[in-house]
C-alpha positions in Angstrom: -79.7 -72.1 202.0 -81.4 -72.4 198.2 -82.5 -70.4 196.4 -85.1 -70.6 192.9 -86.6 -68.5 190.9 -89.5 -66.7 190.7 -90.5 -67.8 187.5 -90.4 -71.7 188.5 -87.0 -73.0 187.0 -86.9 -75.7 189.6 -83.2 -76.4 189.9 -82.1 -75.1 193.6 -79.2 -72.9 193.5 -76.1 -72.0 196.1 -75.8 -68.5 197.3 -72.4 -68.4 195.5 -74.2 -70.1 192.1 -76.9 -66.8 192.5 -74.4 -64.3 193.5 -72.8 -65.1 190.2 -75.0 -65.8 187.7 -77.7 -62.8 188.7 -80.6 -63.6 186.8 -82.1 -66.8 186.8 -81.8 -68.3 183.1 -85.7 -68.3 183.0 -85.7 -64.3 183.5 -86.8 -64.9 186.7 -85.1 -63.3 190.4 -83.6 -65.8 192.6 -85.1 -66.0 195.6 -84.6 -68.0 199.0 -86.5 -70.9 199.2 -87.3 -69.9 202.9 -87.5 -67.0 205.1 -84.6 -67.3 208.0 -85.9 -66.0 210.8 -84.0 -65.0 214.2 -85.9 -65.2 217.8 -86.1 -61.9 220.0 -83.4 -63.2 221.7 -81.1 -63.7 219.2 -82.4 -59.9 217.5 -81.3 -58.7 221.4 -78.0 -60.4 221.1 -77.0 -58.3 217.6 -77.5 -55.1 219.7 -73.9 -55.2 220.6 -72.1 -56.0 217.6 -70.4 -53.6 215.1 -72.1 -53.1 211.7 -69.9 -55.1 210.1 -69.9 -57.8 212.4 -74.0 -57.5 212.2 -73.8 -57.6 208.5 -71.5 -60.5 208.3 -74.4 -62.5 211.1 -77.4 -61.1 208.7 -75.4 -62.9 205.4 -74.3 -65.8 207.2 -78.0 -67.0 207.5 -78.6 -66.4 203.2 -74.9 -67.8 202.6 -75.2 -70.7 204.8 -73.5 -73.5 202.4 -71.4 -71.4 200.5 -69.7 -69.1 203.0 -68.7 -69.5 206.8 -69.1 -66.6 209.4 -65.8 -66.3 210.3 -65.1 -65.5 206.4 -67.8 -63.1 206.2 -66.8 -61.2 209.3 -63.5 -60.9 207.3 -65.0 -59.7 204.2 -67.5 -57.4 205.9 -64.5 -55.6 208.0 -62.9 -55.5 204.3 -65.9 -54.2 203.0 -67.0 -50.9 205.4 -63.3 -49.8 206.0 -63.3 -46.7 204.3 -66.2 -45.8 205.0 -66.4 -41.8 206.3 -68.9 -42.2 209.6 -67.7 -44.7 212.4 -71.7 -45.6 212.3 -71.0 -46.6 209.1 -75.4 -45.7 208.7 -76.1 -43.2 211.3 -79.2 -41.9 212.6 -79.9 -38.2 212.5 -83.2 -37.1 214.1 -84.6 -34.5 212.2 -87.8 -34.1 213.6 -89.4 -35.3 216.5 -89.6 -38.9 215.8 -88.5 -38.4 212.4 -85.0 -39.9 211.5 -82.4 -40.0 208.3 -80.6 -43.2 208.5 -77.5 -41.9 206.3 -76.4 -44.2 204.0 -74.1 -41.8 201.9 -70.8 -42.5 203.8 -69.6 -44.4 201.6 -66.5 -43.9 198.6 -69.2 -42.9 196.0 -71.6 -40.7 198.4 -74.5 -43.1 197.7 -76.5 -45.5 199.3 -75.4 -48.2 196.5 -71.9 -48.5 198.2 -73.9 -50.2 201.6 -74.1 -52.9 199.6 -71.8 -52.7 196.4 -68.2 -52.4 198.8 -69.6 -56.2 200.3 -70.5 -57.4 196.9 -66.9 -56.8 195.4 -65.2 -58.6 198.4 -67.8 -61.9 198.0 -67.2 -61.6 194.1 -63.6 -61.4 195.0 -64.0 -64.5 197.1 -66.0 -66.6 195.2 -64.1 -66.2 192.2 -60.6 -66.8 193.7 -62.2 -70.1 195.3 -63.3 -71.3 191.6 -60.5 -69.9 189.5 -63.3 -68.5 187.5 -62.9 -65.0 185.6 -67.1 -63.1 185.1 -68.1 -60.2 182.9 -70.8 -57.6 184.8 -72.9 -55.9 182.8 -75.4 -53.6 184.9 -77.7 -50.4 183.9 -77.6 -47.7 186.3 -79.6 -44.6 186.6 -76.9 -42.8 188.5 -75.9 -44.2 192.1 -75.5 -48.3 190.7 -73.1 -47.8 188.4 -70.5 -45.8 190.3 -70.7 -47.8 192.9 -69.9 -50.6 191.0 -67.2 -48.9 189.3 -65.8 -48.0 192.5 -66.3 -51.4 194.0 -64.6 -53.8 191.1 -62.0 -51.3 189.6 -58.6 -53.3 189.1 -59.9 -56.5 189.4 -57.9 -59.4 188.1 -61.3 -61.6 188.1 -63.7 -59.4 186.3 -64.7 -56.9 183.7 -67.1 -54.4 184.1 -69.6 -52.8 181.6 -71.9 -50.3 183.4 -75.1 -48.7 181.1 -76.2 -45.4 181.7 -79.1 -43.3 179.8 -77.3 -40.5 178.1 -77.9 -37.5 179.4 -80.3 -38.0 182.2 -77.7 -38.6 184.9 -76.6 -35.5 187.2 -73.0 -34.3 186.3 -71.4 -35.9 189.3 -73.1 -39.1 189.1 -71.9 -39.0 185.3 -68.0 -38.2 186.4 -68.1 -40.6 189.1 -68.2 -43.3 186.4 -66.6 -42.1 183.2 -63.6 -40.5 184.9 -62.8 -44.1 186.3 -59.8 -45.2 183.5 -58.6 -48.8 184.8 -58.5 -51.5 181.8 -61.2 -53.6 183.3 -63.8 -51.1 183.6 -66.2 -50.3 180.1 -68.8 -47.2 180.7 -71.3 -47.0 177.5 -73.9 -44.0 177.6 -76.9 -45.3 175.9 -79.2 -42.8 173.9 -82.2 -43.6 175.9 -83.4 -44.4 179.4 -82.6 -45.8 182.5 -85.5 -48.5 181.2 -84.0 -48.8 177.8 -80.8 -49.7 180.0 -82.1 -52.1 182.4 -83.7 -53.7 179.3 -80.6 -54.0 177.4 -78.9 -56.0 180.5 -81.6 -58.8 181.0 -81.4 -58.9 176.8 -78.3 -59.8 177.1 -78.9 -62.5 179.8 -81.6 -64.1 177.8 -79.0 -64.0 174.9 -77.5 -67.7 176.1 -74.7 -67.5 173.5 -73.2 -63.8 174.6 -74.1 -65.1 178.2 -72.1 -68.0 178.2 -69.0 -66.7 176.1 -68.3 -63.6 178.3 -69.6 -65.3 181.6 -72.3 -62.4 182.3 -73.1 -62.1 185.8 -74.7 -58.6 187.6 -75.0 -56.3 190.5 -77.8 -54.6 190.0 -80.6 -55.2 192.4 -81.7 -58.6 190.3 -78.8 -59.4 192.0 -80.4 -61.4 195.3 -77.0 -60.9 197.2 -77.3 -57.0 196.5 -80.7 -57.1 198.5 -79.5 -59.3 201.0 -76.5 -57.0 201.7 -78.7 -54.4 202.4 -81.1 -56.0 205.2 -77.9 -55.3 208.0 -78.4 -51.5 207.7 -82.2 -51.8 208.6 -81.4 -54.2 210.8 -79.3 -51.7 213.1 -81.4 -48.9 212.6 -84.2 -50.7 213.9 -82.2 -52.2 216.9 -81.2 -48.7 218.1 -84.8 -47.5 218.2 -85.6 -50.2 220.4 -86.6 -53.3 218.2 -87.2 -56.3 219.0 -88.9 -54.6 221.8 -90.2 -51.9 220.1 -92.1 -51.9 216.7 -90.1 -49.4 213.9 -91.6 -47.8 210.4 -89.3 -47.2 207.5 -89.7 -44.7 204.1 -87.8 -45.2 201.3 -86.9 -43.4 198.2 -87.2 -45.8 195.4 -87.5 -46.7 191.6 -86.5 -50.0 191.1 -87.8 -51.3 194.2 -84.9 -52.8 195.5 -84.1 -50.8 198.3 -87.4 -51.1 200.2 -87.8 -54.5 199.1 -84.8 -55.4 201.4 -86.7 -53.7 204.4 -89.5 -56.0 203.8 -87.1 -59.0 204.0 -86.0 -57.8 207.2 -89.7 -57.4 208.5 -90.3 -61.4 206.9 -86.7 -62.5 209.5 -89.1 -61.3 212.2 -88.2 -57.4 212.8 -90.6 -55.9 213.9 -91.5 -53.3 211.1 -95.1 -51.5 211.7 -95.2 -49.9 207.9 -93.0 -49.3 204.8 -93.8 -45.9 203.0 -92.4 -45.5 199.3 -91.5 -42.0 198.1 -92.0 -41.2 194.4 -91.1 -38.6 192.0 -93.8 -38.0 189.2 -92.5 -41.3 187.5 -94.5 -42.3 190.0 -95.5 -46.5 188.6 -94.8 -48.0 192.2 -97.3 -45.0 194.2 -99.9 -45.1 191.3 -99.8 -48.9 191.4 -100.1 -48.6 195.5 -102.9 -45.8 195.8 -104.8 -47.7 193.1 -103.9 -50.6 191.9 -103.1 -48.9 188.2 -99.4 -50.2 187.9 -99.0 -48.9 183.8 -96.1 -48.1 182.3 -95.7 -44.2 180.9 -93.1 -42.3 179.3 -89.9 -41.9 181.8 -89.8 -37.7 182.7 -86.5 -36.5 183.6 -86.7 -34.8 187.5 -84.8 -33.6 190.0 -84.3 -37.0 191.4 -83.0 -38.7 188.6 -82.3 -41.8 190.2 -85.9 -42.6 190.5 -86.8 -41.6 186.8 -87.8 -45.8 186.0 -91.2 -46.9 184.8 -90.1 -50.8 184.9 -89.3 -51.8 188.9 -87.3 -54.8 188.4 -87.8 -55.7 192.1 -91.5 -55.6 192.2 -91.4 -59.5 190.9 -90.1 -60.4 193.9 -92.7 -58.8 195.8 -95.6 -60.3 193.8 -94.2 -63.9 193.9 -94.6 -63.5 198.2 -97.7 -61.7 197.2 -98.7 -64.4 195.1 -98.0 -67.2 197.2 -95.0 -68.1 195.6 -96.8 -69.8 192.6 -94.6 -69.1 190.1 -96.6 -69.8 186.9 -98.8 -67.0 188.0 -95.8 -64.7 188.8 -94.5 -65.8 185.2 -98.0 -65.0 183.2 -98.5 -62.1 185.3 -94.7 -60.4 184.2 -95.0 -61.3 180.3 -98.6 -59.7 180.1 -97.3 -56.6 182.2 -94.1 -56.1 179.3 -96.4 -57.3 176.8 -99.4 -54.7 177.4 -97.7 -52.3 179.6 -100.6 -52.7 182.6 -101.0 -54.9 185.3 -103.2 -54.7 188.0 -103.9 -57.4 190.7 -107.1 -59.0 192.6 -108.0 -57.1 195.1 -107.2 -59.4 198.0 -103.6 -59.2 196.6 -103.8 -55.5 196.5 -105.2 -55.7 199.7 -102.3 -57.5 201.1 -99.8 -55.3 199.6 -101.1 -52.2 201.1 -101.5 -53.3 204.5 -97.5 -52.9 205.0 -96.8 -50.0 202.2 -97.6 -47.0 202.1 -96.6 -44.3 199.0 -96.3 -40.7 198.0 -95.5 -39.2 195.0 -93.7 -35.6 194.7 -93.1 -33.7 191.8 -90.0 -31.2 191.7 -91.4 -28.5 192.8 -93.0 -30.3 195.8 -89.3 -31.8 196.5 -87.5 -28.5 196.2 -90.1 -27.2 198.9 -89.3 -29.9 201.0 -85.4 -29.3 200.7 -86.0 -25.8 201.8 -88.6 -26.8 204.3 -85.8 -29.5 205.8 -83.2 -26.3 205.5 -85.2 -24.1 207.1 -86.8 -25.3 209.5 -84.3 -28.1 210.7 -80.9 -27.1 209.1 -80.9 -30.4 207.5 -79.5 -30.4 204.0 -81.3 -33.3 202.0 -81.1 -34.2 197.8 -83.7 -34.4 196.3 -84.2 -38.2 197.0 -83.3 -38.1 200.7 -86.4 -35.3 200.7 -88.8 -37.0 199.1 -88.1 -39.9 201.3 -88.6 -37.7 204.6 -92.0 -36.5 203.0 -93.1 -39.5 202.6 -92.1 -40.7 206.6 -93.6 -37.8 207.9 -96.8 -38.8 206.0 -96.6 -42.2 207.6 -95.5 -41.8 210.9 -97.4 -42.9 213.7 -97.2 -41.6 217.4 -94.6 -43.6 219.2 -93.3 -45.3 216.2 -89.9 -44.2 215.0 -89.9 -43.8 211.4 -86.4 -43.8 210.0 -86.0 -42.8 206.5 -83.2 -44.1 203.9 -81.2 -41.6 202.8 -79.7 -42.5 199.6 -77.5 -39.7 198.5 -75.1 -36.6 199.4 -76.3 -33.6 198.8 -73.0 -33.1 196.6 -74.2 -35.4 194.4 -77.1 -33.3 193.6 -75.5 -29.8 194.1 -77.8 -28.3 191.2 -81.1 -29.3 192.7 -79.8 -28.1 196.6 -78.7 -24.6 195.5 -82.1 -23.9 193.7 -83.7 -25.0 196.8 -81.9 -23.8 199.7 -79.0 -21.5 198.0 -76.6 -23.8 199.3 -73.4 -25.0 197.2 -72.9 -28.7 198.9 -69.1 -29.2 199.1 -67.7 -32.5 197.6 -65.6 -34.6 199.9 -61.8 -34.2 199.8 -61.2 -37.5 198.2 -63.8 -36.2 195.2 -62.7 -32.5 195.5 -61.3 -32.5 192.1 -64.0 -34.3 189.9 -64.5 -32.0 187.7 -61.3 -31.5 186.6 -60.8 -35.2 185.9 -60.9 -36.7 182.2 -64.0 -38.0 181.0 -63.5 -41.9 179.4 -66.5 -43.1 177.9 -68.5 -45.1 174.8 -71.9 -43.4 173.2 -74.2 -46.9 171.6 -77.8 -46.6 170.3 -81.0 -48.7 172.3 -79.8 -51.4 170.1 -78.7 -54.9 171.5 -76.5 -56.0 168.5 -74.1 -52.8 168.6 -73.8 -53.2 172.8 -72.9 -56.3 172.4 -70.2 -55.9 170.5 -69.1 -52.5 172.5 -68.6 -55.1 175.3 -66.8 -57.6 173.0 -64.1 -55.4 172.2 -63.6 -53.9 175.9 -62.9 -57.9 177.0 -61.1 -58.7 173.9 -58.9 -55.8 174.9 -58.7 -56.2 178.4 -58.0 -59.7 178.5 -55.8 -59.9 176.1 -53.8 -57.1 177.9 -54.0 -58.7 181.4 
């Protein structure tokens, strides 16, 4: 399998050359040059395996050239071992019809760890297999960079540099990260946004100089392998409602894109997926951009749900180079006029396309605290605030006899602020993150500016190298 980028830099790449490098040096997202697709038979035949023995089949078809099956079935069983929930994802019907597919079992209590626990065993691979030591430098709006953290901690291959806005993180989210104190990881609280973040990280991986002399490479969702790692868990979900034989719907909670994007790729292997519903909070750039073809940037508002609080959805390129044929020149001209001007909008036949398979609704926080209490109430279902707006945005959706499963992205401990004003319920940590609070706090504070977080990550390698 190759992959290229979006933006037309025609040299193919490996799955291990993408899983590494991130973004494509043209600021363009790798993608596969084709779509893998599996038969209804084969689809049939996954029904049996475990999840990690599903996600290792899933990856063997993007890694195909770099990575055998038998290796991936290793790295998955690595991967999902301490994971809480046997299911690893379970399903959890709420309503009638109405399912949470639970993807908060994981060591950081996020749906990030579905895919960040496999990324740090193929980084761990990759890199053993080349003798090759990487810098990550990623922006987080809460769930990416903990994950992360919690993925690549100790290392002996990598250093990692995680971003977060200052300030507009929950308190757990923020401790999950800075409380982290091995040499290799670097957390910098930028005064600014999860936007001013994001932009920060592909600055630095247009900056060829810094680029090449700490070997920059990410896991944020630019990351292809990050998307790819999430397919498996729509992949079961949709086999234990019934699929191939059945058609399935899915709602996700998303900012940057990324999460639902991966759906969509499982729907382009051949699953059978009816619709894909986005839920919004009132940064709401991806529903705006759906219910009217208006996709223009505005300030970021903080919410309830801060891990949606993004005005820039990295992963909507990918979306609009399928959209768009894959021409890449007009995915290219397209992107710079949208960062230039702050607008885009599409032709209509595009549009057109896109909204045939997504749907989106936007809450604000006071809808999304109704909906906590309404889940509480009425079906003793404890949700955060992103996991509600999710299942507002499925029951909007569903369709009689379709099963609409909804990603849940987060434990309600991670959001225990936003739970107890909705339902008066204090959401226990789990034992292993019982004591957060009382944990020391281990972090950097930088300005937006490029030249001072440079050198902020400098100093973190020239220290932890030189003391490994």
């Amino acid at each position: 399998m190759q992959y290229r980028s979006t933006r037309g830099d025609a040299r193919p790449r490996s799955f291990s050359d993408i899983l590494l490098a991130g973004l494509a040096e043209d600021g363009g997202l790798y993608m596969p040059e084709t779509w893998p697709r599996f038969t209804a038979d084969e689809w049939r035949a996954m029904r049996s395996l475990s999840y990690p023995d599903l996600a290792a089949k899933i990856l063997s078809v993007f890694a195909e050239g770099s990575i055998d099956l038998p290796t991936l079935q290793g790295l998955c069983a690595k991967a999902y071992a301490g994971f809480s929930h046997a299911a690893i994802a379970p399903l959890v019907e709420v309503e009638n019809g109405l399912f949470s597919m639970e993807l908060f079992h994981g060591p950081t209590l996020a749906f990030k760890d579905m895919a960040m626990q496999l990324l740090g065993q193929l980084f761990e691979h990759v890199l053993t297999e080349r003798n090759q030591r990487v810098t990550i430098v990623g922006a987080t709006s809460g769930d990416t960079g903990s994950a992360a953290i919690e993925a690549f901690r100790g290392s002996p291959h990598l250093s990692v540099a995680i971003l977060h806005p200052m300030g507009r993180t929950s308190d757990v989210q923020r401790r999950q990260m800075t409380t982290v104190h091995d040499d290799n990881i670097l957390n910098i609280a930028v005064e600014g946004t999860f936007d001013d973040c994001q932009d920060l990280v592909k600055a630095m991986f247009a900056d060829t100089g810094f680029r090449d002399e700490i070997g920059l490479s990410a896991v944020n969702s630019i990351n292809w392998a990050r998307i790819a790692a999430q397919i498996p868990y729509y992949v079961r979900a949709a086999l234990m409602m019934g699929a191939p034989d059945r058609e399935v719907s899915f709602a996700v909670p998303t900012g940057n894109f990324g999460n639902v994007l991966a759906a969509w790729a499982a729907s382009q292997m051949g699953l059978p997926i009816r619709r894909l519903c986005i839920g919004s909070n009132r940064n709401d750039i991806l529903t705006r951009f759906l219910t009217s073809n208006d996709m223009s940037m505005r300030a970021v508002e903080p919410s309830l749900s801060p891990s949606m609080d993004i005005q820039i959805s990295s992963n909507f390129e990918r979306l609009l180079f399928e959209l768009l044929d894959r021409d890449p020149v007009a995915c290219r001209e397209t992107m710079q006029n949208f960062r230039q001007t702050g607008r885009m909008s599409v032709d209509p036949a595009v549009w057109n396309r896109a909204r045939e398979r997504f749907g989106a609704l936007m809450l604000d926080d006071e809808a999304t605290l109704g909906e906590m209490k309404a889940l509480w109430d009425n079906s003793l279902y404890l949700a955060d605030p992103h996991s509600a707006i999710g299942l507002a945005a499925g029951r909007q959706e569903q369709e009689p006899g379709i099963p609409m499963i909804v990603a849940a992205t987060a434990h309600p401990a991670k959001f225990p602020d936003a739970v107890r004003k909705a339902t008066g319920i204090d959401p226990a940590l789990p034992p292993h993150l019982a004591d957060l609070f009382a944990r020391e706090e281990r972090y950097e504070t930088q300005p937006n500016e490029l030249n001072l977080v440079e050198d902020a990550v400098r100093r973190h390698l020239a220290g932890h190298v030189h003391a490994a």
